[in-house]
C-alpha positions in Angstrom: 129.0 108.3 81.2 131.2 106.2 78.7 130.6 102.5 79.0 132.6 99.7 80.8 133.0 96.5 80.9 132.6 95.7 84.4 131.0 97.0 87.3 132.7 99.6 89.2 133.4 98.7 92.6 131.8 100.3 95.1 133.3 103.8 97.3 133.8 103.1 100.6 130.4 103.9 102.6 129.6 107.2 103.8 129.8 107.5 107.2 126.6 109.8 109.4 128.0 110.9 112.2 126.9 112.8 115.5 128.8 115.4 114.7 127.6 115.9 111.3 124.8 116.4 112.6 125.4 119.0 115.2 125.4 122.1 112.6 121.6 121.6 112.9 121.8 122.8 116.6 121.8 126.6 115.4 118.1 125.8 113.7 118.9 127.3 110.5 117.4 124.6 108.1 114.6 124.9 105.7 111.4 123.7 107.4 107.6 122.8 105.4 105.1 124.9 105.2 102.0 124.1 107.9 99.4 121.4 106.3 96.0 123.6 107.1 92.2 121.6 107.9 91.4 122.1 104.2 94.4 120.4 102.7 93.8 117.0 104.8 91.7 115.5 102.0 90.4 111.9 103.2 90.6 109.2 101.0 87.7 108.1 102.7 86.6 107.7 106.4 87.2 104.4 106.8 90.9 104.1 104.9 93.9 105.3 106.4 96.8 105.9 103.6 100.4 106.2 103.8 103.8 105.3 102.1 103.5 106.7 98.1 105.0 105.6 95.1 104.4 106.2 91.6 104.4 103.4 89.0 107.6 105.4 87.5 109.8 105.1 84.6 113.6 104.2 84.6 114.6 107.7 85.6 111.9 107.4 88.5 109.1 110.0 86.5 105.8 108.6 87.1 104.5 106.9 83.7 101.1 108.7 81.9 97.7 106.1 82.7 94.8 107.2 81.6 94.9 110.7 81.9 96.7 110.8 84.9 99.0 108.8 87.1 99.1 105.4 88.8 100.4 105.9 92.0 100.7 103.2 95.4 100.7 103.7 99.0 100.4 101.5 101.9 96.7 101.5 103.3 94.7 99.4 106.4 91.1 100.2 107.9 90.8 103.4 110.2 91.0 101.5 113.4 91.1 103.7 117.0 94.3 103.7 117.7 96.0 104.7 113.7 99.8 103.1 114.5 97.7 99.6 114.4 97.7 100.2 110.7 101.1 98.5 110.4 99.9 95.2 111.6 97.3 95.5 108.6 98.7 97.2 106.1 98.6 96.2 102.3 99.4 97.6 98.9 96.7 99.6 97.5 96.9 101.8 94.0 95.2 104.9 93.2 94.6 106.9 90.4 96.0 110.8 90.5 94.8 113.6 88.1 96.0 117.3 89.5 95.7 117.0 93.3 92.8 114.3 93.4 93.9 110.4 94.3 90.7 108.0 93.5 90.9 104.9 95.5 91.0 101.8 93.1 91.9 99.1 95.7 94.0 96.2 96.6 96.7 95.7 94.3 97.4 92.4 95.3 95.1 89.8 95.9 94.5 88.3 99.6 96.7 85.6 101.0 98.9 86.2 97.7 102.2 87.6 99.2 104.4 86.0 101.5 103.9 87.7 104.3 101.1 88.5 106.7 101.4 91.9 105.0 102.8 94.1 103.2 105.2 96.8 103.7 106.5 100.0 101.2 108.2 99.4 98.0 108.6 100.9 94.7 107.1 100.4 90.7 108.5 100.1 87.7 106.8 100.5 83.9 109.4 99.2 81.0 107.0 99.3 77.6 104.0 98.2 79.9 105.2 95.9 82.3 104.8 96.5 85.9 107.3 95.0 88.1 106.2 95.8 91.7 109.0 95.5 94.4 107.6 95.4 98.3 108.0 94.4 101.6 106.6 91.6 102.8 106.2 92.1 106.4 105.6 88.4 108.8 104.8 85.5 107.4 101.4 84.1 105.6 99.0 82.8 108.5 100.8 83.7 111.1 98.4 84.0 114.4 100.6 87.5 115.7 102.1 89.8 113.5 106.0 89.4 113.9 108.6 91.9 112.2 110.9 89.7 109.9 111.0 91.8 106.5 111.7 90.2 103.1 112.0 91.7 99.7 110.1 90.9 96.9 109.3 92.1 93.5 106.4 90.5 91.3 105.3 91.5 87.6 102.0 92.2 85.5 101.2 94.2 82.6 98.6 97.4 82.6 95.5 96.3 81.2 93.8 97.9 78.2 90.2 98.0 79.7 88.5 100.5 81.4 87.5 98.2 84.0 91.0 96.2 85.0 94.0 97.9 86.1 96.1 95.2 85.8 96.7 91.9 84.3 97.4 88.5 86.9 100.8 88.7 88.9 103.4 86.5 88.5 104.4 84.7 91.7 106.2 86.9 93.7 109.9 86.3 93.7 112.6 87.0 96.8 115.4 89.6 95.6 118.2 89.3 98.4 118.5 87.5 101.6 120.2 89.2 104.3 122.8 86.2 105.5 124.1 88.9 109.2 127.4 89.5 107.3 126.2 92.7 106.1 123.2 93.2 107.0 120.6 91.9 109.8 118.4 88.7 109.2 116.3 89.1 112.3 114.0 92.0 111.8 111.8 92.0 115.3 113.7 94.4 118.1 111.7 95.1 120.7 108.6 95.3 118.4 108.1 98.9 119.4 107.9 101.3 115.9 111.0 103.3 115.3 113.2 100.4 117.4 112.8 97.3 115.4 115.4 96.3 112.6 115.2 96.2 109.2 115.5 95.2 105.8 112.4 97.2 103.7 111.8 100.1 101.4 113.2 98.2 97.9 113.6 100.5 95.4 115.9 100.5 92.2 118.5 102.3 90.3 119.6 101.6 86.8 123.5 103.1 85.7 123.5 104.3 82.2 125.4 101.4 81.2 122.4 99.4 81.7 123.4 98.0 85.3 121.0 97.8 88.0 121.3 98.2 91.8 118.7 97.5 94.5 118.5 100.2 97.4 116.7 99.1 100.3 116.3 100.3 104.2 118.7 97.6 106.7 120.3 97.2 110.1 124.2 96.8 110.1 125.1 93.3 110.8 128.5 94.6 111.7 127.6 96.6 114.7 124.6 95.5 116.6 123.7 98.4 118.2 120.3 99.5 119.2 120.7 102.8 116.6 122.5 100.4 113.6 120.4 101.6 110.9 122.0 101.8 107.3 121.2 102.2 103.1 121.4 98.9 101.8 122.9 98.6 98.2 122.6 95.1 95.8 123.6 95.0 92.3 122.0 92.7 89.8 124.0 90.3 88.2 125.0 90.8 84.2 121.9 90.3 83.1 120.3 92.9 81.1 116.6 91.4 81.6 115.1 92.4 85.0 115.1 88.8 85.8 118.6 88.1 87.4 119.9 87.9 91.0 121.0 91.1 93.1 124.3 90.9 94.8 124.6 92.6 98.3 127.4 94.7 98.5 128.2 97.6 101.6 125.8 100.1 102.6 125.7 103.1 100.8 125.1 105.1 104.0 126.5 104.1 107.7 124.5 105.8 110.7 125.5 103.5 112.9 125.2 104.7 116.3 123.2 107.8 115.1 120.2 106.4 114.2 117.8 103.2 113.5 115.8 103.7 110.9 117.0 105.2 107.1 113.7 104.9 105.5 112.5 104.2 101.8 115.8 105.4 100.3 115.5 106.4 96.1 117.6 108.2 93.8 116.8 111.2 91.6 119.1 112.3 88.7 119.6 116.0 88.4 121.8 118.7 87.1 124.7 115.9 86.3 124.1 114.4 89.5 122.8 111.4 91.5 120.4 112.3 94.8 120.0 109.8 97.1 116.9 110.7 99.4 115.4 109.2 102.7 113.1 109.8 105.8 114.0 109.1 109.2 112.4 110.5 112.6 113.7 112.6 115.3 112.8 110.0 118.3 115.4 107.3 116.1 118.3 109.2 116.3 120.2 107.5 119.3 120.7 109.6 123.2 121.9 112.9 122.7 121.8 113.8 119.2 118.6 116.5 118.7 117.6 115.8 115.1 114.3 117.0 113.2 111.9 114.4 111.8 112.6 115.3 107.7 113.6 114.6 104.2 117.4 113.9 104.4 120.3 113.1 101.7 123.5 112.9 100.1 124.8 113.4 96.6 127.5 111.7 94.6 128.7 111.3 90.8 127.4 107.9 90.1 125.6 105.4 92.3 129.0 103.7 93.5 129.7 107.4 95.1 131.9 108.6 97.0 128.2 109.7 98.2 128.4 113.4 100.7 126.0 114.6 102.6 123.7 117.4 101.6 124.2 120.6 102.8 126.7 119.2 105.2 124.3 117.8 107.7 121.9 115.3 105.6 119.2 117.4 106.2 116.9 118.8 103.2 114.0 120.1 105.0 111.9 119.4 108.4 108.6 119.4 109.9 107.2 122.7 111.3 108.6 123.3 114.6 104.8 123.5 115.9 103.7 120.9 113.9 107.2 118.6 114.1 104.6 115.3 113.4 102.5 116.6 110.3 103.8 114.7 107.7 106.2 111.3 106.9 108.0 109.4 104.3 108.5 111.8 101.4 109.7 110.8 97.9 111.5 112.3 95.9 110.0 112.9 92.0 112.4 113.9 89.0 110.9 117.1 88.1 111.8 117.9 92.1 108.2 117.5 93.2 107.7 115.7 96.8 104.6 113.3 97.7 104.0 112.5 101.4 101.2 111.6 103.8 99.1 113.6 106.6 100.9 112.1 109.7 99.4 113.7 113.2 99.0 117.5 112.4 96.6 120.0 113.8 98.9 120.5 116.9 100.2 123.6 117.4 103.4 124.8 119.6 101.3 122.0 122.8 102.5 119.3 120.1 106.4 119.8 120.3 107.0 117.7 122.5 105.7 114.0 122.4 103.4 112.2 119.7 99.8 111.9 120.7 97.7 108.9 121.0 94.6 107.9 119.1 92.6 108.8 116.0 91.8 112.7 117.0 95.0 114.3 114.9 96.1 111.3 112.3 95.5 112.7 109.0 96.1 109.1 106.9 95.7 110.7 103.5 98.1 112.2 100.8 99.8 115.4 101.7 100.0 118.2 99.4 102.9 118.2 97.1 106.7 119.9 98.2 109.0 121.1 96.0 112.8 121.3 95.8 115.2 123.3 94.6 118.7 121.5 94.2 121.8 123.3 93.4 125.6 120.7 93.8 125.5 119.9 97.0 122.9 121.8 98.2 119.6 121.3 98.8 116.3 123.2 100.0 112.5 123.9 99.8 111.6 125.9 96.9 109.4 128.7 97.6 106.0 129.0 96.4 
């Protein structure tokens, strides 16, 4: 791309509509393979893991640490009933060589966020400086866990011993404010899971000309709706150091009054192209549309679009239809790899039709690896 000297403005926002989504009806979409009993690999018994991230480069390709990679994920004791997990949840890191995560702990430490704790985000390595940018979920000391989400993004550097992961982290510093022009300042809903609002998920995007936008999951201020869920986009100001202030500007995706929740949205470059990826859930899509839990997205130019919609539906791939609960919140890698967690699996056809309760079937651990093949517009599962 040639260089400019200002921002492009942003294409107008990409619409997800009901009846975009009715080609799925016909059931011809790639779906995952079934996770199998020896492929739910326990962190341990008493951690429950969910929500990856890699500490990645620029182009989002997860940076070489000691022989491996450093990767994140959201993690909270194993309690009886697993969607408590929420109310606990913090940042933990991990190191990955081949298929094996090794539990290093806490990233943060306690009472040092804002919140009462801390929801999924993304990490960033420029020439070893981590910039961490999270959720932080509530408020510090609350006595009940409410719902208000803020972003946030706080830096350290990768230590050199073998001992130390990371240097001290700089206080944590706020990255947009939603102001309910745009997008939703009150978060809480009903407090149910899959109904309250948003503003979560921040990850980023730099152009090649060096600018920086800020994706992030949000509820349209513009159309309060119980199913109002959108992409958030913010661009940093002209700054070229990491350290300025990110504009809001419209939603890169609409799906108001299609569905609620557009989770942990990223980009992938590939083939000339920018991918934009999410996760959203079948019981979020609003009264009468019949939508599979999966990886969806859309595909544009350049970051400020016009974005369209993969394979004409959004949808890149699903959950088994046996096992529609097995896994959650993919992301997206550069070389077309696909990291998620072990939702409930071990179900069968008997678990088609409603979510179970309790510990019995939550997996809580890394699920094996996907891959994708992408090809313009289209996208699918790559075989083997």
């Amino acid at each position: 791309m040639s260089s400019r000297s200002a921002p492009a403005r942003p294409a107008p926002t990409l619409r997800w509509s009901a009846s975009d989504l009715q080609a799925l009806a016909d059931g011809g979409f790639a779906r995952a393979p079934v996770i199998g009993p020896a492929e739910v690999r326990r962190i341990s018994d008493d951690l429950d893991v969910w929500d990856a991230w890699p500490l990645a480069d620029e182009q989002g390709a997860p940076v070489p640490w000691r022989g491996g990679e450093l990767w994140f994920a959201l993690a909270a004791p194993a309690l009886d009933d697993p969607e408590q997990r929420h109310d606990l949840a913090r940042i933990h890191h991990f190191h990955r060589t081949g298929e094996r995560f090794v539990h290093l702990g806490p990233t943060f430490p306690d009472g040092f966020t804002p919140g009462s704790r801390e929801w999924s985000g993304s990490a960033l390595c420029r020439e070893g400086e981590v910039t961490l940018f999270f959720t932080a979920a509530g408020s510090r000391g609350e006595s009940a866990a409410t719902f208000q989400q803020r972003l946030f993004s706080a830096t350290s550097r990768l230590a050199g011993q073998d001992d130390a992961v990371f240097t001290a982290w700089s206080e944590p510093v706020e990255l947009a404010v939603p102001l309910d022009l745009i997008y939703m300042s009150r978060h809480e809903g009903v407090g149910r899971l899959g109904e309250i609002k948003a503003f979560r998920d921040p990850a980023t995007w730099r152009t090649q000309e060096g600018e920086e936008y800020l994706l992030f999951t949000a509820s349209s201020a513009r159309q309060l709706d119980r199913y109002n869920g959108v992409i958030g986009c913010a661009r940093r100001d002209g700054r070229r150091d990491g350290q300025g202030a990110f504009a809001k500007l419209p939603p890169l995706v609409d799906a108001a009054g299609v569905n609620n929740e557009l989770e942990r949205p990223h980009v992938v470059a590939h083939g000339g192209l920018l991918y934009l990826f999410w996760s959203t859930q079948a019981r979020v899509f609003a009264p009468g549309i019949t939508a599979p839990t999966g990886l969806y997205g859309a595909v544009a130019e350049r970051i400020e679009g016009p974005w369209a919609l993969l394979n004409g539906h959004g949808l890149v791939f699903a959950n088994p239809a046996g096992e529609p609960f097995q896994a959650y919140s993919w992301w997206v890698l550069p070389d077309l790899s696909v990291a998620s967690f072990v939702d409930y699996w071990g179900l069968g056809d008997a678990g088609a039709s409603a979510k179970p309760a309790g510990r019995a079937h939550f997996g809580g651990t890394f699920a094996p690896f996907l891959r994708l093949r992408l090809d313009g517009h289209r996208a699918t599962l790559k075989d083997g």
